[in-house]
ZAMAR-162918 format. One record per atom (N, C-alpha, C, CB): residue in one letter; x, y, z. Coordinates in steps of 0.1 Angstrom, whole numbers, plus 5000, padded with zeros to 4 digits. Each point is the difference from the previous one (the first is absolute). Glycine has a CB too. Layout:
<nodes>
AXYZ ...
</nodes>
This chain:
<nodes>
X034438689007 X501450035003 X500250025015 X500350104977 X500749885028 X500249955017 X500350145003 X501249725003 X498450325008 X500750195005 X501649975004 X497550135017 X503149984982 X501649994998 X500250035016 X500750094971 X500349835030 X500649955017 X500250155006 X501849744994 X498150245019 X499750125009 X499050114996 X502349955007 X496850034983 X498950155001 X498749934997 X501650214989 X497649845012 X498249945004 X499450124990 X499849905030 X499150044962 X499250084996 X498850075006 X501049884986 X498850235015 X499250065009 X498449984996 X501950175004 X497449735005 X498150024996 X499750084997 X499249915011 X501150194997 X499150104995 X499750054986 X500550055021 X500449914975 X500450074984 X499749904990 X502050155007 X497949714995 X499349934997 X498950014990 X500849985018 X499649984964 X498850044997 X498549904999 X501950154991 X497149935009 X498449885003 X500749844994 X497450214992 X501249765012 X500049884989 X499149994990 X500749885015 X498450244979 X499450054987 X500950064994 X498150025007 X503150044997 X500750074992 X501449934992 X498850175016 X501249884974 X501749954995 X501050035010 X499650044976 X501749815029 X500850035006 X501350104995 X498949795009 X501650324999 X500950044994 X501349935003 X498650204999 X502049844991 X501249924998 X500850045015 X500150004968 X501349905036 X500050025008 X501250125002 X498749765004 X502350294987 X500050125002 X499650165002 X500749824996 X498050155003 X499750075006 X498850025012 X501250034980 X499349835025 X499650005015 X500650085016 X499749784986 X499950255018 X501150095009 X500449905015 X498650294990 X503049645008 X500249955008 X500850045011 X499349894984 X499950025031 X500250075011 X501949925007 X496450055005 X504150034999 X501249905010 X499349895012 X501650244999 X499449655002 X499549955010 X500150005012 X500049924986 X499550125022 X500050075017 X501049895008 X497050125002 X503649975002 X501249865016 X499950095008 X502249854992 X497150145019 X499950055011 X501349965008 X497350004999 X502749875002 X501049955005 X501550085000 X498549804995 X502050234992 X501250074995 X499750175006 X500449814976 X498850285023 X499450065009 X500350045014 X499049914985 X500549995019 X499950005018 X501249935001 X497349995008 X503549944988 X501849995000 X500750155002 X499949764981 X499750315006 X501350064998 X499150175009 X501549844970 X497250165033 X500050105010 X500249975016 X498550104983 X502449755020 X500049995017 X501350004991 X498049855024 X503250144969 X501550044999 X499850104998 X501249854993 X498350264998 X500250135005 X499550075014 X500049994977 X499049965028 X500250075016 X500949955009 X498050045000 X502849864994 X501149935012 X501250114995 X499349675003 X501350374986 X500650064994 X499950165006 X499749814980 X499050195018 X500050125002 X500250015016 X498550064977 X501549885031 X500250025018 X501249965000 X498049955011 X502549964982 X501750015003 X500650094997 X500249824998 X499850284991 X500550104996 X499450145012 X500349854972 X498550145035 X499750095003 X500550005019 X498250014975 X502149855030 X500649975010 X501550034995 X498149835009 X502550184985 X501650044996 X500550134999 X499949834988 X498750245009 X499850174997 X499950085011 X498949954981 X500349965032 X499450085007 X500549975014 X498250034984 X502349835018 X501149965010 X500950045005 X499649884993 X500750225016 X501250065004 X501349915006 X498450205003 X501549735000 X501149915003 X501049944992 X498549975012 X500750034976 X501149994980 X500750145005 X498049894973 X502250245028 X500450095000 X500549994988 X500150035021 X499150044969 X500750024988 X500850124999 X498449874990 X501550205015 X501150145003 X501349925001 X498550205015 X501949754994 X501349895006 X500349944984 X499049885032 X500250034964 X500049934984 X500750094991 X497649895002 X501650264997 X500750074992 X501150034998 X498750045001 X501849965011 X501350065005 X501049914994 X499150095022 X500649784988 X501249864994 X500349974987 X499249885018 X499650144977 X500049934987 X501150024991 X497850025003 X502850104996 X501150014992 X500950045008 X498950054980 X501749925027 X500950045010 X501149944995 X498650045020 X502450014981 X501849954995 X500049865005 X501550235004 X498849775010 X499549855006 X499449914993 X499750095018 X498749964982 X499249844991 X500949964991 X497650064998 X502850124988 X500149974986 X500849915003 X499550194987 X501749815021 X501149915000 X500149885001 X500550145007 X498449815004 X499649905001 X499549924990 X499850095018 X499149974975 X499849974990 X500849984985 X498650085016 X502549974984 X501349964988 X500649905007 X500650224989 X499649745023 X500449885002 X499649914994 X500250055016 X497949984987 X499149835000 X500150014984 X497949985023 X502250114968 X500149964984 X501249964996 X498550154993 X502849885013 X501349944999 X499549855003 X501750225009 X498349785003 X500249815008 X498949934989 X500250035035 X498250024964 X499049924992 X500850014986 X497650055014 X502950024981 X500250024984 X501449884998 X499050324996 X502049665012 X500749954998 X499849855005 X500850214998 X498449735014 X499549895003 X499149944988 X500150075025 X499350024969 X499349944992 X500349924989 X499250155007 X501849964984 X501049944991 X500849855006 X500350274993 X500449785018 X500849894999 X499649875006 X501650174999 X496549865006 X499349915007 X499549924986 X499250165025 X500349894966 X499549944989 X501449924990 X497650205003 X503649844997 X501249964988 X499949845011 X502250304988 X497949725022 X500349895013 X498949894995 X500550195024 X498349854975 X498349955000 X500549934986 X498050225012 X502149844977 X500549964985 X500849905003 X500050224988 X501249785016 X501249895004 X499249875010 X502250235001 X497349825006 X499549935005 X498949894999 X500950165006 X498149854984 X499149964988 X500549914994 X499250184998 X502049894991 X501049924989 X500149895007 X501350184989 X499549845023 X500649895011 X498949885004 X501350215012 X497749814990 X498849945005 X499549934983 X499250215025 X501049844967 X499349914989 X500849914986 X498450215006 X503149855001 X501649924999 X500049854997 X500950155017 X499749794975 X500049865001 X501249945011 X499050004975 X501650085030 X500949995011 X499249935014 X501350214990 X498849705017 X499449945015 X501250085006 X498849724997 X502050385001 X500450065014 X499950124997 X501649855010 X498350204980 X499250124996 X498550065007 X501249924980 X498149995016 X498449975005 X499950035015 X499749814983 X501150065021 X500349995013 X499950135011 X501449834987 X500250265006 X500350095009 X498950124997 X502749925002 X496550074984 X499250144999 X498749955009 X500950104974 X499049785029 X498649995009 X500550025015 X498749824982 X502650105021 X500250085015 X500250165002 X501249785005 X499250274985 X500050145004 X498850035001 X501750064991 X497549914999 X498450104996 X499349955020 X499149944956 X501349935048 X499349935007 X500350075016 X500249774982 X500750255016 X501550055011 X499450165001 X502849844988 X496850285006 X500150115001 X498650035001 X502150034989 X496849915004 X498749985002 X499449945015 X500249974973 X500850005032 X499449945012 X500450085013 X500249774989 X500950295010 X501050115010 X499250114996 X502849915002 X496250195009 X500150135002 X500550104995 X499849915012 X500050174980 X501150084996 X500750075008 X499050004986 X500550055028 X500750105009 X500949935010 X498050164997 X502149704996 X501149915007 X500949994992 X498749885013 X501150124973 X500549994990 X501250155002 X497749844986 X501450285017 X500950105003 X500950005010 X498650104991 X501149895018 X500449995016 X501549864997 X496650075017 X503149864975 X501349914999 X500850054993 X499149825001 X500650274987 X501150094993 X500950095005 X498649984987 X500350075023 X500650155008 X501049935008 X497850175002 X502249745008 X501149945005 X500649905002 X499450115005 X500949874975 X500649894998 X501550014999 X497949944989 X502750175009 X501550035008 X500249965013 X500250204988 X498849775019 X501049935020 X499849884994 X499250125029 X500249814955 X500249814999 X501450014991 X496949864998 X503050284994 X501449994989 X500350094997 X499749864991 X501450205014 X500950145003 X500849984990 X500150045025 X500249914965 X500649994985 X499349894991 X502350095010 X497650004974 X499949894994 X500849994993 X498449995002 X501949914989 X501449974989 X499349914991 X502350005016 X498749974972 X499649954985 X501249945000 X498450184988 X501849705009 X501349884997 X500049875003 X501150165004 X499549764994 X499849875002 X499449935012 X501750024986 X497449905013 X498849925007 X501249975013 X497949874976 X501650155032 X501449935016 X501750034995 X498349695006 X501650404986 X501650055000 X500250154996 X500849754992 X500150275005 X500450185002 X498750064991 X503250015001 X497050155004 X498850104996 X500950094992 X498150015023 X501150004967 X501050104991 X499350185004 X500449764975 X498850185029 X498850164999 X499549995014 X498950014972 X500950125034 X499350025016 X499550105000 X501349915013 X497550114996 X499250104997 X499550055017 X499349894973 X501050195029 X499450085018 X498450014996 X502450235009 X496949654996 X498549984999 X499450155009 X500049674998 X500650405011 X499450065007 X500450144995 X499749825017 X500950224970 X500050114996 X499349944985 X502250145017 X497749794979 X499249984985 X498350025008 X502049784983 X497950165026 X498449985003 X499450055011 X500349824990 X499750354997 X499250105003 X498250015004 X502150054986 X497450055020 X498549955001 X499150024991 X500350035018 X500550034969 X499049984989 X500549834994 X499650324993 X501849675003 X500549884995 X499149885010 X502750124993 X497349885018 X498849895008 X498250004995 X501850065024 X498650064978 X498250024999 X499849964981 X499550285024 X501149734969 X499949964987 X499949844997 X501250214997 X500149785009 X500749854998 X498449935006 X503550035007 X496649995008 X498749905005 X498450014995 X501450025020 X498250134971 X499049994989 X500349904992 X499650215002 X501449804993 X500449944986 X499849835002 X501950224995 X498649775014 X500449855003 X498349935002 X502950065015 X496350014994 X498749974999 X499050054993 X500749965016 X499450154969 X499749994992 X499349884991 X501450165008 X500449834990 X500549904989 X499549885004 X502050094995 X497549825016 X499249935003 X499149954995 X500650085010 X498150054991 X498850024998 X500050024983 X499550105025 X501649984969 X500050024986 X500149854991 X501350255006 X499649675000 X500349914996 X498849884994 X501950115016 X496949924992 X498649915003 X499350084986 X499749965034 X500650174968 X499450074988 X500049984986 X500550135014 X501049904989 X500649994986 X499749844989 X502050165014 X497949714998 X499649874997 X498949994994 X501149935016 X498150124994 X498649994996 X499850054987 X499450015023 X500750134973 X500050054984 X500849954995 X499450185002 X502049744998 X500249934986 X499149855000 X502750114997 X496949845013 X499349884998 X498850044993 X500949885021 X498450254977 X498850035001 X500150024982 X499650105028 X501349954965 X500049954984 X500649854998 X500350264992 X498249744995 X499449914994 X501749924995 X497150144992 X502849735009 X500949895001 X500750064978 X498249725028 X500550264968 X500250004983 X501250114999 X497249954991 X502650195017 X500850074997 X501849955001 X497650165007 X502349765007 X501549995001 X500449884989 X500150095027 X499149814970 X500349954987 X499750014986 X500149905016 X499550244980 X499850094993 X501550034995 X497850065012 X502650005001 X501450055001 X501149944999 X499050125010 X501249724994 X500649935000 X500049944983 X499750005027 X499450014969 X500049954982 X500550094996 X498249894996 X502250225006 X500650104990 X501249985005 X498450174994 X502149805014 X501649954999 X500550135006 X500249834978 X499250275028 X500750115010 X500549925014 X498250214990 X503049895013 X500349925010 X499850075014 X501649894983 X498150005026 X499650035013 X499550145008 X501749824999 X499650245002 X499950145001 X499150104994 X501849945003 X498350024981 X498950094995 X498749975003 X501450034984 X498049815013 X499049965002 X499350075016 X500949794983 X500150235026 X499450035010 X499350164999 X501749825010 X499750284990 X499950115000 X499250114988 X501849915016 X498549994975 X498550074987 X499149965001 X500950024984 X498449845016 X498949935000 X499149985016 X501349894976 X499550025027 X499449945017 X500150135011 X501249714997 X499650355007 X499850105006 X499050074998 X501850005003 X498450104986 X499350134998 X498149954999 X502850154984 X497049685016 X499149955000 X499650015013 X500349894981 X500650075028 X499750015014 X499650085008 X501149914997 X499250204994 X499950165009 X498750015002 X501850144990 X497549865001 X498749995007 X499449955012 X500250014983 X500449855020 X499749975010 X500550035011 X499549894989 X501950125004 X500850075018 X499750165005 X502549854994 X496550244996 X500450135004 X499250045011 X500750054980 X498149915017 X499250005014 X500049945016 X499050014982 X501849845014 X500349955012 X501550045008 X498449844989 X502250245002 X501150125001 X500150095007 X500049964985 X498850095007 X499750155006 X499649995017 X499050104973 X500049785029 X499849975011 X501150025014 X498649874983 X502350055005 X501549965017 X500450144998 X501649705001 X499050384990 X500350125002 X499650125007 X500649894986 X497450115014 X499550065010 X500049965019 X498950034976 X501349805025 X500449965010 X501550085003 X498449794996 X502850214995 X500950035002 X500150165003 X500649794988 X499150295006 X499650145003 X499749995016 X499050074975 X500149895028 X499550005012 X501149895011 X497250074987 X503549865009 X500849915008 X501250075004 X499149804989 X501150305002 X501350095006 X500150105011 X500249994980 X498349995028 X499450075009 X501449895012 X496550094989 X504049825007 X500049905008 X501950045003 X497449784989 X503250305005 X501350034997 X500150135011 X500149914970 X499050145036 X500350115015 X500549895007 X498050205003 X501849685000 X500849915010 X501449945000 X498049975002 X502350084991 X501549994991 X501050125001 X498749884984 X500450235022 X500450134999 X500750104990 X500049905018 X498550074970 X500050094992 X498950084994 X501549884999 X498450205001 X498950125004 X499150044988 X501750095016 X497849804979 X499149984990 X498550135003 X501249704999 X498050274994 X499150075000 X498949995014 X500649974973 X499449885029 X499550025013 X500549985013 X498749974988 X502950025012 X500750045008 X500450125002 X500449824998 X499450254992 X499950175003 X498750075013 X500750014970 X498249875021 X498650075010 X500649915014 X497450034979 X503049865023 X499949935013 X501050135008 X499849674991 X501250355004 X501150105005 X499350145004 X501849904982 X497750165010 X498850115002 X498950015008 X500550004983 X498949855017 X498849975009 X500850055016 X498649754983 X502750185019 X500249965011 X500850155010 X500249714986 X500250405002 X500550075006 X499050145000 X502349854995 X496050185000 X498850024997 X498949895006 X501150114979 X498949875029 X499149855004 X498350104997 X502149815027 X497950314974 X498650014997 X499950054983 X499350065029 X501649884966 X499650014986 X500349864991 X500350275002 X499149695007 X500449814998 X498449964988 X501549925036 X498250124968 X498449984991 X500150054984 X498650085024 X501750024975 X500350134992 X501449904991 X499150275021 X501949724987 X501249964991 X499449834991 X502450145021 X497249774986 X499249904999 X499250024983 X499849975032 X499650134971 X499050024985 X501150044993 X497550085006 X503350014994 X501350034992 X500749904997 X500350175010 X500049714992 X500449884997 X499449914994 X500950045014 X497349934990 X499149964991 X499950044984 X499050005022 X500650154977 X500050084994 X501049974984 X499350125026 X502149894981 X501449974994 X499649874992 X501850105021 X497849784986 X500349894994 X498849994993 X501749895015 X497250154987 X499249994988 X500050094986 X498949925019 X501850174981 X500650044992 X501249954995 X498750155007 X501949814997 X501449904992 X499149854995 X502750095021 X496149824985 X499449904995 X499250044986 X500049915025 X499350224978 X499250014986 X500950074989 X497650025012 X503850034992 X501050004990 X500049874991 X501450155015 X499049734995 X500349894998 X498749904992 X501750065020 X497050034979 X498949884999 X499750074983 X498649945033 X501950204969 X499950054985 X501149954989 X499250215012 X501749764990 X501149994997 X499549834996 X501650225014 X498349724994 X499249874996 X499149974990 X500449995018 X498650104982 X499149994991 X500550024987 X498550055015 X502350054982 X500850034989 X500849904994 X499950195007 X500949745000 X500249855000 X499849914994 X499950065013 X498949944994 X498849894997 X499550024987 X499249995024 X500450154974 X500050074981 X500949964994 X499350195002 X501649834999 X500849974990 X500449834992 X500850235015 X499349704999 X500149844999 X498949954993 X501249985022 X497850084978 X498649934996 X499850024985 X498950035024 X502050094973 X499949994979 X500049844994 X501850244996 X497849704999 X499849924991 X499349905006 X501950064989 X498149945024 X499049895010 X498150035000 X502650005021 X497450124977 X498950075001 X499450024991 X500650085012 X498349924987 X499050104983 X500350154997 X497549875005 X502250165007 X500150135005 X500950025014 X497550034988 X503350135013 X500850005018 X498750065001 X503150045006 X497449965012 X498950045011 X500150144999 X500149815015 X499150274983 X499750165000 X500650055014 X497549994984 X502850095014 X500950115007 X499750025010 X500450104986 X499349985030 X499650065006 X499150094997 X501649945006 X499150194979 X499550124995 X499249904992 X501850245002 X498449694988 X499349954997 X498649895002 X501950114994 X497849905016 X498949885012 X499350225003 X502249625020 X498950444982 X498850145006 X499550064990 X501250075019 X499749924968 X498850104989 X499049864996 X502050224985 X498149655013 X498649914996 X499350035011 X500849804989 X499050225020 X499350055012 X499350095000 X501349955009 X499850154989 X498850124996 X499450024988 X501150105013 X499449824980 X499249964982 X498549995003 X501949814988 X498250045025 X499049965000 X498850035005 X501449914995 X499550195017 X498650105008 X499650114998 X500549925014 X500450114973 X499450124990 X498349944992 X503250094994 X497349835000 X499149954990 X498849895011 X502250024976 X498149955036 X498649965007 X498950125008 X501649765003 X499350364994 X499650105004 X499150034987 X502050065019 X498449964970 X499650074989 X498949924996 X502150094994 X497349805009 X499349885002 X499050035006 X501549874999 X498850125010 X499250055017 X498750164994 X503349935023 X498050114976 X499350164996 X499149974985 X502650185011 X497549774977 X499550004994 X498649895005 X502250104984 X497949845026 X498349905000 X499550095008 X500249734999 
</nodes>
């Protein structure tokens, strides 16, 4: 009988060759040695361990300064900006992305058309040009109106009291969002299986449904990760809305740095800090997501967090209890 993958039977224990072999449970078998895995994970823990101990012991971080900012009226404020502008770009970055998709996979040639110059058009322009054209797009159009193409306006609008610096800073997320969403959204409906949409089409449901019961909620899978992605880009792209003159989260610190210049270091980690905690909001929230979408696709969903830490400690309970009993 062949020894079972990854463990070696120990010689020494070995019985003669005058003697009857014992069966092989009750052979006492050894693990198989990786040095390699080893001497990996003890040079990342001493790299680990000096980065954390250069962070601790560096006075130039001034974490006193850190403490201080961290919750200060200012940041918090800043910080309900950046979940206002990101929470609402998102939404109306992804309904855009959706429309945009539909558009792109349309049997329309000017449908198609206009959703590939847009996706082509906004993907190619900068975003902080993209802003910077919003913010002073009242000196190209000091009114807008709604009415007949080259003849009277029934409706007018003072562009320079509608387009406020959150209304800009949104609008120009949104607009370059919807872009990037748009590539997304394609990609996950192209990505279920063809049978399904003529699955759906044999049952005689119509269009609409087929999409939003069947083909979508198939899609989700694919779009939620590549989702979550642009939205962590986007979190962090709202950094880009202080040049617009609106006092986002790290236009609070740029504001602070500037009028504090020696706690420019200090506010800096306060802003780091911030957004990695609004990303692993965002990366938890995904995974749950990702749980949920995957019922019926799966044998089994992917274990938990808490659940990956109690198998863990299951298992270094009982290699312990092991250990101790040879």
């Amino acid at each position: 009988m062949s020894e079972p993958p990854g463990a070696a039977v120990s010689l020494a224990e070995a019985p003669p060759a005058d003697s009857p072999a014992k069966p092989l449970t009750a052979q006492r078998v050894l693990p198989l040695r990786r040095p390699g895995r080893w001497i990996t994970t003890a040079v990342v823990l001493v790299l680990v361990a000096q980065i954390i101990h250069g962070l601790a012991t560096n006075p130039f971080y001034q974490w006193d300064r850190f403490r201080y900012w961290f919750l200060r009226p200012t940041i918090l404020d800043g910080l309900v900006i950046t979940l206002e502008v990101a929470a609402l770009s998102a939404v109306l970055g992804l309904l855009g992305g959706v429309l945009l998709a539909l558009a792109r996979l349309s049997g329309s040639p000017v449908l198609r058309a206009a959703s590939w110059v847009y996706t082509w058009l906004f993907r190619s322009v900068p975003l902080i040009v993209v802003l910077i054209f919003l913010y002073n797009f009242s000196a190209l159009y000091k009114t807008l109106s709604l009415g007949v193409p080259f003849g009277p306006a029934f409706v007018t609008f003072d562009e320079s009291r509608l387009a406020t610096d959150m209304t800009v800073a949104v609008i120009g997320l949104s607009l370059n969002e919807a872009a990037y969403a748009a590539e997304v959204v394609r990609g996950g409906i192209l990505s279920v299986d063809q049978g399904q949409h003529e699955a759906a089409a044999a049952l005689g449901l119509p269009k609409t449904y087929q999409f939003t019961r069947i083909v979508f909620p198939q899609a989700l899978r694919s779009i939620t990760p590549n989702y979550v992605n642009q939205l962590i880009g986007l979190i962090k792209g709202t950094s880009l809305v202080f040049y617009v003159s609106l006092l986002d989260l790290f236009g609070s610190v740029q504001t602070m740095g500037s009028t504090y210049p020696g706690d420019i270091v200090p506010l800096l980690l306060v802003a780091t800090v911030w957004y990695l905690i609004l990303t692993s909001a965002v990366s938890v929230v995904q995974f749950y997501v990702e749980r949920y979408f995957a019922r019926g696709a799966t044998r089994t969903l992917p274990p938990t967090p808490l659940q990956k830490v109690r198998t863990g400690l299951g298992d270094l309970r009982a290699r312990l209890r092991k250990e101790a009993a040879v």
